[in-house]
C-alpha positions as CSV (number, residue, x, y, z in Angstrom):
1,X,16.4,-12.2,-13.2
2,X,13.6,-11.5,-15.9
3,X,10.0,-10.2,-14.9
4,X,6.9,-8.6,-16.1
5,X,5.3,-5.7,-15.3
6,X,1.2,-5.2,-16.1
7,X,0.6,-1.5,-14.8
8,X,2.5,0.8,-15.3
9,X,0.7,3.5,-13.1
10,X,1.9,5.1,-10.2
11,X,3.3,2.6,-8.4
12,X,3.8,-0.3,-11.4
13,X,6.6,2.3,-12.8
14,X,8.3,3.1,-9.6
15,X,8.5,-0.9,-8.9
16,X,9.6,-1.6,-12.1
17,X,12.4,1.2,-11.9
18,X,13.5,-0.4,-8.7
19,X,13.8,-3.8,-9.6
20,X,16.2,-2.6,-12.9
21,X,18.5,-0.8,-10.5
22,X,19.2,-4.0,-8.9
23,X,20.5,-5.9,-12.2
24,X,17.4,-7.7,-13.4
25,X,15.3,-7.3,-16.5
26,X,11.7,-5.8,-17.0
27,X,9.0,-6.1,-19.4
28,X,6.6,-3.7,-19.0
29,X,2.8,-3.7,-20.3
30,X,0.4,-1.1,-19.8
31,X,-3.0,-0.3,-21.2
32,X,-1.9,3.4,-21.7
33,X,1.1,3.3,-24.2
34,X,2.9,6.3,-22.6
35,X,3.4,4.8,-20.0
36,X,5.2,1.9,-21.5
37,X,7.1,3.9,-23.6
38,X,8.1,5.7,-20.5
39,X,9.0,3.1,-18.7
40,X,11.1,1.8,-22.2
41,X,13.5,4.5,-22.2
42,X,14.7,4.0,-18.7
43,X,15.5,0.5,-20.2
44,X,12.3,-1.8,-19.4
45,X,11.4,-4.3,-22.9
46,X,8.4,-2.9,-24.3
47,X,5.2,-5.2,-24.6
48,X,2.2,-4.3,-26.6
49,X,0.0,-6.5,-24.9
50,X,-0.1,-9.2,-22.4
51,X,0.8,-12.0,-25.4
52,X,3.2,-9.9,-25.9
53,X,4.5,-9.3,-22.2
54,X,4.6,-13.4,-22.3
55,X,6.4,-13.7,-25.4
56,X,9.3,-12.0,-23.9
57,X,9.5,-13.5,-21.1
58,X,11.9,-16.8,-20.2
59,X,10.1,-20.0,-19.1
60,X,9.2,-19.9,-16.0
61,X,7.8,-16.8,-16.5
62,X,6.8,-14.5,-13.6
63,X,3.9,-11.7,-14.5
64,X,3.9,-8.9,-11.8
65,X,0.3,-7.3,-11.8
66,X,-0.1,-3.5,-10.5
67,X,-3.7,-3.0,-11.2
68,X,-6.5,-1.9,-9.5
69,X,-8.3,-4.6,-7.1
70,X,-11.8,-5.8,-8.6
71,X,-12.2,-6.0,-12.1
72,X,-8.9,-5.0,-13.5
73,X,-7.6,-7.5,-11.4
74,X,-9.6,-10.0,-12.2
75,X,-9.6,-9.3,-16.1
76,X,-5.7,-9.4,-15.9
77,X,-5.5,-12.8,-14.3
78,X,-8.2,-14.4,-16.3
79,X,-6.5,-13.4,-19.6
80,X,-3.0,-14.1,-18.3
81,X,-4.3,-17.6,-17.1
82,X,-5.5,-18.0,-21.0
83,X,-1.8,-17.4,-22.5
84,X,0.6,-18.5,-19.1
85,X,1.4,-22.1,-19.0
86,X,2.4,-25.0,-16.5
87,X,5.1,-23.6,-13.7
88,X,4.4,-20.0,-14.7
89,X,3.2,-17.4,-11.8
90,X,1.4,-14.7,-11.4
91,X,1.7,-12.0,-8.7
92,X,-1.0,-9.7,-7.6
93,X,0.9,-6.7,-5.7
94,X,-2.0,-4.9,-5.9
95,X,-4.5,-4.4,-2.7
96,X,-7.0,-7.5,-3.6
97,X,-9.5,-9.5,-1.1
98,X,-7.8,-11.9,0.3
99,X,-10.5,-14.4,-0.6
100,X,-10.4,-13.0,-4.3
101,X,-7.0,-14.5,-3.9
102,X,-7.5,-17.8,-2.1
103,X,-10.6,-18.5,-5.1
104,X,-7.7,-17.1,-7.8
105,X,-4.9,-19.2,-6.6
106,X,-7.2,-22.2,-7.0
107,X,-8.8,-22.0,-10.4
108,X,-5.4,-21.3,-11.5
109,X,-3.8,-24.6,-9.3
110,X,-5.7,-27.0,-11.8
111,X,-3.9,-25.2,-15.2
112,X,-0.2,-25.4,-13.2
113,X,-0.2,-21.6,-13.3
114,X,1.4,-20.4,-9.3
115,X,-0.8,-17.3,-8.2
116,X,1.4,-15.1,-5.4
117,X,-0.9,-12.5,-3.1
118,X,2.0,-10.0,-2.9
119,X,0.8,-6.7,-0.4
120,X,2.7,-4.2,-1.0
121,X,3.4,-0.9,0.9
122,X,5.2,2.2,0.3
123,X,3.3,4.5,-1.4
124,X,4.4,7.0,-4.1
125,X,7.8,7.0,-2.0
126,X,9.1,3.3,-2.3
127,X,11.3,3.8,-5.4
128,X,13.7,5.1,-2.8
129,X,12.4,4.0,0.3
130,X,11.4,0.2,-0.8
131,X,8.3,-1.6,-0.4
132,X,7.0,-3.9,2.9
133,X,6.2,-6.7,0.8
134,X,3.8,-9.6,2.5
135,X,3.5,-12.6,0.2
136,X,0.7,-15.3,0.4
137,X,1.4,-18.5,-1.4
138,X,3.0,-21.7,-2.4
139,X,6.7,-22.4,-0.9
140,X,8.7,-22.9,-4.7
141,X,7.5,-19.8,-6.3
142,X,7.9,-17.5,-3.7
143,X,11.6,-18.9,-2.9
144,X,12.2,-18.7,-6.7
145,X,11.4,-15.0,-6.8
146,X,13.1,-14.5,-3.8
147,X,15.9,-11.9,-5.5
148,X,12.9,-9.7,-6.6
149,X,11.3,-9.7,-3.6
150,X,15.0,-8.7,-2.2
151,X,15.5,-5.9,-4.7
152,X,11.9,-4.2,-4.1
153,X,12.3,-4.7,0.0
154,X,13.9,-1.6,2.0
155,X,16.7,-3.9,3.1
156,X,18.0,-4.3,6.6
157,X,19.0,-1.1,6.6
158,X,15.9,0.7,6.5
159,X,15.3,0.4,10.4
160,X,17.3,0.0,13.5
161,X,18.1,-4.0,14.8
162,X,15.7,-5.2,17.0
163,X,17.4,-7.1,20.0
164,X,16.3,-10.9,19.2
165,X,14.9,-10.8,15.9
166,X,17.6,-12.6,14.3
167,X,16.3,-15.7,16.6
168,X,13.4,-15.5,14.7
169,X,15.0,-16.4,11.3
170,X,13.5,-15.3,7.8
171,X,13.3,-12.2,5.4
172,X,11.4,-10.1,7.8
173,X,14.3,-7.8,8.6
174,X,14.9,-7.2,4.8
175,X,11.4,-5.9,4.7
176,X,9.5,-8.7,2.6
177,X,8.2,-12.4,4.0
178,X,6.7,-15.2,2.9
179,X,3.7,-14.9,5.6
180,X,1.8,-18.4,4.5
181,X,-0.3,-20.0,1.7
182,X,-2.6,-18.3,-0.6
183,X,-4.5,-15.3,0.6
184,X,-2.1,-14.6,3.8
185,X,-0.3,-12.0,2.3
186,X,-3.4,-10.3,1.1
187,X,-4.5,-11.2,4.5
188,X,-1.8,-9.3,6.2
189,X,-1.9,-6.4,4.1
190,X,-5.5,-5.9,4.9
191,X,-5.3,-5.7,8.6
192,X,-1.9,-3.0,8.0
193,X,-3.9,-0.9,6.2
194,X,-6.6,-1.6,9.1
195,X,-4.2,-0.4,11.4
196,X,-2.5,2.7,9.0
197,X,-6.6,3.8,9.8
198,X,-6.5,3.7,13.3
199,X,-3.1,5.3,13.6
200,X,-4.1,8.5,11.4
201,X,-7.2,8.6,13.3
202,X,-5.5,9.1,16.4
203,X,-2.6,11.6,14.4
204,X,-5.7,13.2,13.5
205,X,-7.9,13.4,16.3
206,X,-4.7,14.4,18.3
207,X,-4.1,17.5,16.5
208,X,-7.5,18.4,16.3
209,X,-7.7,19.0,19.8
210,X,-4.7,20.9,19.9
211,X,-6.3,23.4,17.3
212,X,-9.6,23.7,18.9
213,X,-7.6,24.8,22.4
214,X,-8.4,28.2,21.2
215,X,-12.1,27.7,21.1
216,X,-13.9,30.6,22.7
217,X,-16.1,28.8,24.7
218,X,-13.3,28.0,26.6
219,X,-12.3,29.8,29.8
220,X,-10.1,33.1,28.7
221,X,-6.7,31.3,31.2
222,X,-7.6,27.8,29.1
223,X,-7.0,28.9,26.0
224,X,-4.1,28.2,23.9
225,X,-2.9,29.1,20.4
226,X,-0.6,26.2,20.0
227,X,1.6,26.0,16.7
228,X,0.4,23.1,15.7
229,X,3.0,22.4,12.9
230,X,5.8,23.1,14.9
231,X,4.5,20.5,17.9
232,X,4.2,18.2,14.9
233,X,7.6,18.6,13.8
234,X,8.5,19.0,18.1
235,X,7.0,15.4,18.4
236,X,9.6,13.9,15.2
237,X,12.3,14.2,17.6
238,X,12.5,12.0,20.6
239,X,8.9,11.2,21.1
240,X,7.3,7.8,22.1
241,X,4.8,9.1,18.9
242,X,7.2,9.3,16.3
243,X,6.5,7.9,13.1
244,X,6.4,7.8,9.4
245,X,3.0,8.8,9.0
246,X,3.9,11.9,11.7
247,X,6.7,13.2,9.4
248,X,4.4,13.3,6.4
249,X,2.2,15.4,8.6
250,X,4.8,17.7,9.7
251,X,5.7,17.9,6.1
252,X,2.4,18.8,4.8
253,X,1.9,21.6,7.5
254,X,5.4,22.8,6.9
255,X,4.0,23.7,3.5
256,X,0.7,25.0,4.7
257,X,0.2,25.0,8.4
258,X,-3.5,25.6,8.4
259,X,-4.2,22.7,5.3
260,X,-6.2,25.2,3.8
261,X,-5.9,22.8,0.7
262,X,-7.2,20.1,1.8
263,X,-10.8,19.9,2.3
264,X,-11.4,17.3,4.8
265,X,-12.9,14.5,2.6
266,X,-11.9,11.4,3.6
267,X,-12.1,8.1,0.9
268,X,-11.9,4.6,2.4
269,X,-9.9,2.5,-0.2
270,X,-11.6,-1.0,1.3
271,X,-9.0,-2.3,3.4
272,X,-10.5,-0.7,6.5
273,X,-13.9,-1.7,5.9
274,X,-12.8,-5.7,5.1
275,X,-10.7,-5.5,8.3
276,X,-13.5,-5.0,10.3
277,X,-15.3,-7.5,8.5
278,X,-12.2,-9.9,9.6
279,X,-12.8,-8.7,13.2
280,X,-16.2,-9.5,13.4
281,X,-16.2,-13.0,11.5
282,X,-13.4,-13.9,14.0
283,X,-15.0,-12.5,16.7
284,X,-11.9,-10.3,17.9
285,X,-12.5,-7.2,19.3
286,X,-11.8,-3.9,16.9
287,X,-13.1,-1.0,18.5
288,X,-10.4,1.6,17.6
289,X,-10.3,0.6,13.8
290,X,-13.7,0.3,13.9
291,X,-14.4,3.8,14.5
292,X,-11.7,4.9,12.2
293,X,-13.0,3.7,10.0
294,X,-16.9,5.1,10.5
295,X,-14.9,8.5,11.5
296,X,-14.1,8.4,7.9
297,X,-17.6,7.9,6.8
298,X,-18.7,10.6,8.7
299,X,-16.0,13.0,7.4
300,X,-17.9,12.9,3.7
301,X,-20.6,15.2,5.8
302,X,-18.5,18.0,7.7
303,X,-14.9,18.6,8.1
304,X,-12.5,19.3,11.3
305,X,-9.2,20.2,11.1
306,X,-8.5,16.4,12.1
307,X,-10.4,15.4,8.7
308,X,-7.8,17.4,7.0
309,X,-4.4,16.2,8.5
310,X,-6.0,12.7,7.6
311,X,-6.1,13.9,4.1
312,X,-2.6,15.1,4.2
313,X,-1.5,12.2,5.3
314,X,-3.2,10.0,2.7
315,X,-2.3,12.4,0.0
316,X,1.7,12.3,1.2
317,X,2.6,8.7,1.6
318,X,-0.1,7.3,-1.0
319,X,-0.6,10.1,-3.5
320,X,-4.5,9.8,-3.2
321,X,-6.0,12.8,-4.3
322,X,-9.5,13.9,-2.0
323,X,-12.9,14.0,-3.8
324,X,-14.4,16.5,-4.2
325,X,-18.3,15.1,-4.2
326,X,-19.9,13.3,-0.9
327,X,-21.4,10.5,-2.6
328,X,-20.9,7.8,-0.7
329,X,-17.7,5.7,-1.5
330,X,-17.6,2.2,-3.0
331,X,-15.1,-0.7,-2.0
């Protein structure tokens, strides 16, 4: 099967490198020629712009977009809507509002043009790992892309059976389904990332308290010195606790147990903050990734040994590098 690629960045490449190790054919477009040319000699078509990109492609062409949510997003559909025709679609795997995408898919319903909310997760490690893909939109497109879906998805593989989930039919067990119309995968995506918050919060918070048991306030017979790296690496094996996001910690502090490069600056990439928007409009109750979220806010004014195992973590699976300034964050 044949596909473009627009952003070739971190993630863009890795997807792109994935889907050519399972047989089909890229084009790959990126602002930044380097990384096209990159991207070109592990076999990807080379496109010098988006006419370009949609020159190369067969009809119905399919246009991947890895760009940054907001204005690159929007730019990149807009122009792709101006060149894309009838039965065409465009997928936005990047981590957009899901009403961005609801108002997308329907300016672009009147020109023919299929717009797929594709949220993706995997982080810097999903060229080996695969990506938990959660698509929003129409029923033909999605099922027509289906084998690129398959070849970026984990596979079965990737996790243990669950007793029962085959009753529940669908691609869920590969690691990628279609979770409803326009806007539900972007939907779903938000409320993960909502929940990846509330997770390293308690990771965090967690480990905090186990470096603090030294504090010298403390009673002299309550204090411990606790090797925190080695209970995080303790808590891999056989624990109710375990996790993906726990091994990345226990990797960071394997390579410097006191995260003495890290500063404790947290960023908020929006997904946290529009979750708790969700909450609140639907009147469900939030309280834990509500305050993960404002515990995030707060770290941009002092830093705990928590703040810093939440930077690790962020900096592991997703590559995000801390800031180094405290102004205040956008979305």
């Amino acid at each position: 099967m044949q596909i473009g690629i627009v952003g070739l960045g971190r993630m863009g490449a890795n997807m792109a490198r994935r889907i050519m190790r399972a047989g089909h054919q890229v084009v790959g477009y990126d602002r930044d020629a380097k990384n096209v040319h990159a991207l070109a000699r592990d076999g990807a078509a080379p496109a010098s712009s988006l006419k370009d990109l949609a020159a190369k492609l067969k009809a119905p062409r399919a246009v991947w977009m890895m760009v940054p949510a907001g204005g690159p997003t929007e730019d990149t559909a807009n122009e792709l809507s101006q060149i894309l025709s009838a039965g065409d679609a465009i997928i936005d795997g990047g981590n957009s509002y899901y009403k961005d995408s609801v108002r997308r898919a329907q300016a672009l319903k009147a020109k023919g043009i299929f717009y797929l909310d594709a949220g993706t997760s995997g982080g810097v490690w999903g060229a080996e790992r695969g990506y938990c893909l959660m698509i929003g939109g129409e029923k033909e497109p999605v099922q027509r892309l289906d084998p690129i879906f398959k070849a970026l998805a984990p596979g079965k593989a990737a996790a243990p059976a669950t007793p029962g989930a085959d009753k529940l039919g669908g691609t869920a067990q590969e690691g990628y389904l279609h979770c409803g119309p326009s806007g539900a995968g972007h939907f779903v995506k938000m409320v993960h990332n909502g929940v990846e918050y509330g997770l390293m919060q308690a990771y965090a918070e967690g480990f905090d308290i186990l470096r603090t048991s030294e504090n010298a306030k403390l009673p002299a017979e309550l204090r411990y010195q606790i090797p925190v790296a080695q209970v995080a690496e303790l808590w891999r094996r056989g624990s109710v606790i375990g996790s993906w996001l726990l091994d990345l910690t226990a990797l960071a502090m394997a390579e410097d147990k006191d995260l003495s490069g890290y500063a404790g600056y947290v960023q908020d990439s929006g997904e946290g903050r529009w979750t708790v928007e969700a909450a609140l409009s639907q009147a469900a109750p939030a309280p834990v990734l509500s305050a993960a979220l404002y515990a995030r806010f707060r770290s941009r004014e002092e830093h705990t040994f928590g703040e810093k195992v939440l930077s690790a973590m962020r900096e592991k699976f997703g590559g995000h590098a801390e800031k180094s300034s405290n102004k205040t964050d956008g979305l």
